[in-house]
C-alpha positions as CSV (number, residue, x, y, z in Angstrom):
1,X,-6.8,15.3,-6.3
2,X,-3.6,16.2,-5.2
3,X,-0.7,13.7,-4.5
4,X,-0.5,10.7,-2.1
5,X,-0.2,12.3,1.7
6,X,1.4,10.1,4.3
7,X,-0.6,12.3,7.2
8,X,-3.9,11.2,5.3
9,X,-3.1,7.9,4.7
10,X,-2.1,7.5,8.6
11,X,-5.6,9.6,9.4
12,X,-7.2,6.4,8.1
13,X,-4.9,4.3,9.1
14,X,-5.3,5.3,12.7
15,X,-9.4,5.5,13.0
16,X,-9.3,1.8,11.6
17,X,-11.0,3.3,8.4
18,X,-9.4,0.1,6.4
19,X,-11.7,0.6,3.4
20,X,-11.5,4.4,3.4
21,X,-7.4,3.7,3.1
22,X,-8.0,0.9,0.0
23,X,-10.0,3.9,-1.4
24,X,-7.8,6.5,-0.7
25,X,-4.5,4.3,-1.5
26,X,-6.0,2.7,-4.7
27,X,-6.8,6.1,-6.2
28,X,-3.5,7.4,-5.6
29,X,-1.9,4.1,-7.0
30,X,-3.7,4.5,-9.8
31,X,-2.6,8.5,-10.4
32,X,0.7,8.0,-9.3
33,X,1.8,4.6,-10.3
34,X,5.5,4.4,-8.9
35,X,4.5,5.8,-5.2
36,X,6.3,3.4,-2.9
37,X,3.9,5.2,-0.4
38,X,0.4,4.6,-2.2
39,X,1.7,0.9,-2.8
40,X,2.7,-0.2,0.9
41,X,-0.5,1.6,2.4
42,X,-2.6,-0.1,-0.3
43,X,-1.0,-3.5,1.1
44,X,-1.0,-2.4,4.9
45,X,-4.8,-2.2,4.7
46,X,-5.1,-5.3,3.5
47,X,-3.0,-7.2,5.2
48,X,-3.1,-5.7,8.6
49,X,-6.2,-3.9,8.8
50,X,-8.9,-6.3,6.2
51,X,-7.1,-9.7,7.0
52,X,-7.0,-10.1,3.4
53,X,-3.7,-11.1,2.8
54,X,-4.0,-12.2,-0.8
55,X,-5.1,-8.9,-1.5
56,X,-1.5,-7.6,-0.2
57,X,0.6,-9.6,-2.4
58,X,0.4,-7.6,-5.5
59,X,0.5,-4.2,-3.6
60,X,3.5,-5.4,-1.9
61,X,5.3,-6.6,-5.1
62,X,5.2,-3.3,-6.9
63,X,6.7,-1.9,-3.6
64,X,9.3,-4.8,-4.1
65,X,9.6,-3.7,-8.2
66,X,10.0,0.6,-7.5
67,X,12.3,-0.2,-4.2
68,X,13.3,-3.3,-3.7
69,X,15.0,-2.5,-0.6
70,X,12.4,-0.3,0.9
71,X,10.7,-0.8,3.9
72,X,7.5,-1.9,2.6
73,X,9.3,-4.5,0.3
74,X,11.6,-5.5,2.6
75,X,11.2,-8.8,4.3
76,X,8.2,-9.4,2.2
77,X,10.0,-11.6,-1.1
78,X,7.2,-13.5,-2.8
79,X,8.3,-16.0,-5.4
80,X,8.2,-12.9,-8.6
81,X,8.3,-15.7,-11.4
């Protein structure tokens, strides 16, 4: 597979395909483990698109740990202890 595309994520993304992006954003997490990218998709789909927001915390907290100012981290500051 090649690496993590922003047009394919937003392909899912925008035909509501919520567990086609988990899919497609937990296999790239998993082959590219710093990819801020893979990461906030992976916690966009959860949050916003599965209403599981539980399921968004740790996605969101590596986005925190690889960019901590990035805008999937941002605004989103979990207690990390």
């Amino acid at each position: 597979m090649q690496g993590y595309r922003v047009d394919r994520a937003s392909a899912y993304q925008s035909a509501r395909d919520w567990q086609g992006l988990v899919r497609y954003a937990t296999a790239r997490t998993q082959a590219e483990p710093n990819n801020l990218e893979a990461w906030g998709s992976l916690g966009t789909a959860y949050s916003l698109g599965l209403n599981e927001p539980d399921k968004a915390i740790a996605p969101m907290r590596r986005c925190i740990v690889i960019a901590p100012n990035s805008a999937p981290g941002r605004g989103f500051k979990p207690d990390l202890a």
